[in-house]
C-alpha positions in Angstrom: 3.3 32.9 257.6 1.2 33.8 254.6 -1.7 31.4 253.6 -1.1 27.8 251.6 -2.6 27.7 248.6 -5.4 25.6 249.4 -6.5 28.2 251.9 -6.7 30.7 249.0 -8.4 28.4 246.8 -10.9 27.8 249.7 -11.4 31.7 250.3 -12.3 32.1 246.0 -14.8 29.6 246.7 -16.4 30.9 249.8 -16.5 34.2 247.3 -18.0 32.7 244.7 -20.8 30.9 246.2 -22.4 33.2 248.6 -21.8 36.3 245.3 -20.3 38.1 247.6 -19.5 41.2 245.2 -15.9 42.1 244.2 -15.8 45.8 245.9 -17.3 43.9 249.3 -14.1 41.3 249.3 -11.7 43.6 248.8 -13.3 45.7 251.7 -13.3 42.0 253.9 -9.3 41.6 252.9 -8.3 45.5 253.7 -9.8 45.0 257.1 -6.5 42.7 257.5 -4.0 45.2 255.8 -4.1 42.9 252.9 -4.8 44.0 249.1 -5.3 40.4 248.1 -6.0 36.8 249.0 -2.3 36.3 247.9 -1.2 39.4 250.3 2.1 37.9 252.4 0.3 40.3 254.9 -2.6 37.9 255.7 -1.9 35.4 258.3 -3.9 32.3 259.0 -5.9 33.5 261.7 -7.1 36.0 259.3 -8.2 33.5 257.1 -10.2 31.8 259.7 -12.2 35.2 261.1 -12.8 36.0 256.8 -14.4 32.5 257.0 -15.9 32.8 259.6 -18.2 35.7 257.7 -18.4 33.1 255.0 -20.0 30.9 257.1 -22.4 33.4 258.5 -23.3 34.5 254.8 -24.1 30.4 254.6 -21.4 29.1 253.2 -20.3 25.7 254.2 -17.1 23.5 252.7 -18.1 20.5 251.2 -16.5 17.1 252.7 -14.1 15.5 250.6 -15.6 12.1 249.6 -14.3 8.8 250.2 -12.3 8.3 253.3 -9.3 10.1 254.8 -6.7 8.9 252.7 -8.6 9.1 249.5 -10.6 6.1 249.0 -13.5 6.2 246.6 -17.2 6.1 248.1 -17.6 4.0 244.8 -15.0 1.2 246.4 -16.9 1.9 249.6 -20.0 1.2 248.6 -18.9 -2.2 246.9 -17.2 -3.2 249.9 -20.9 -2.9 251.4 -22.2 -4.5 248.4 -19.7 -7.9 249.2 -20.0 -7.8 253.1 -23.3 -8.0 252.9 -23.5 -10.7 249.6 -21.0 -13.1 252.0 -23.0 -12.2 255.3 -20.0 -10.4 256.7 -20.2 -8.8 260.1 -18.6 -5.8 261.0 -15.9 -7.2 263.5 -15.0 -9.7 260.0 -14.8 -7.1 257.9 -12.1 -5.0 260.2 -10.4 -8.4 260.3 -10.0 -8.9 256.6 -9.0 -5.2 256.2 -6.6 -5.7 258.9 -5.4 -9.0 257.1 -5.0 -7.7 253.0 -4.0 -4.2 253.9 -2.4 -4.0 257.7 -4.2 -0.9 258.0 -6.4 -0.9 261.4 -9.5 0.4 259.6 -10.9 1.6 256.1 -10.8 5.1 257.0 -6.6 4.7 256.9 -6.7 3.2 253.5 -6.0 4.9 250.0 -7.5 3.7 246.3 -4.8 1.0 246.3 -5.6 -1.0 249.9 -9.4 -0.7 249.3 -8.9 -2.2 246.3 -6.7 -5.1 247.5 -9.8 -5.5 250.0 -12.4 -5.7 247.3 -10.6 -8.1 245.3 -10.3 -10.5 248.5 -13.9 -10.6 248.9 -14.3 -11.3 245.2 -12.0 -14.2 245.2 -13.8 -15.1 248.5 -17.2 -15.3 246.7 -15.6 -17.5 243.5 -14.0 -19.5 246.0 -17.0 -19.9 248.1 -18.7 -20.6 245.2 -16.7 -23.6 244.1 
């Protein structure tokens, strides 16, 4: 099984940021029979030992942000903002994300649920308001 492509975009990176020259990765991929990052030849677990002298060269992959189906920190953060505006509590704020989106927890929603969320606690505030 050769590598997806995120796996080869992930290796160009690791190149790139610890300027590991051109001659020295080619000499890293040939020490797995392969000629290139592409190379059908280079199997996953090669990809994890070549990372593994990324990481000892200090290279680190940076998390994606927001949450794990691609919420925004930005929707995050007003989320925060709200709660803590309408005094919610943690074990409330599960509740109403439970409620608007049927998700168990924020981490499960995308850009679409978090959003439903934040316009509940908006209409929650003019509604409180009144």
């Amino acid at each position: 099984m050769a590598l997806n492509p995120h796996m080869i975009r992930l290796l160009h990176v690791a190149r790139s940021k610890t300027k590991m020259p051109e001659e020295h990765y080619r000499a890293l991929l040939s020490r797995f029979g392969a000629a290139s990052s592409k190379d059908a030849r280079l199997q996953p677990r090669d990809y994890h030992e070549m990372m593994e002298v990324f990481a000892q060269l200090g290279f680190r992959p940076a998390p994606k942000p927001g949450t794990a189906q691609g919420g925004t920190r930005a929707q995050l953060r007003l989320i925060d903002r709200l709660c803590r505006e309408h005094e919610v509590n943690a074990q409330r704020r599960a509740g109403i994300v439970k409620h608007v989106t049927g998700k168990d927890s924020e981490k499960w929603c995308d850009k679409k649920d978090l959003s439903k969320v934040i316009q509940a606690l908006k209409r929650w505030r003019w509604e409180k308001a009144s």
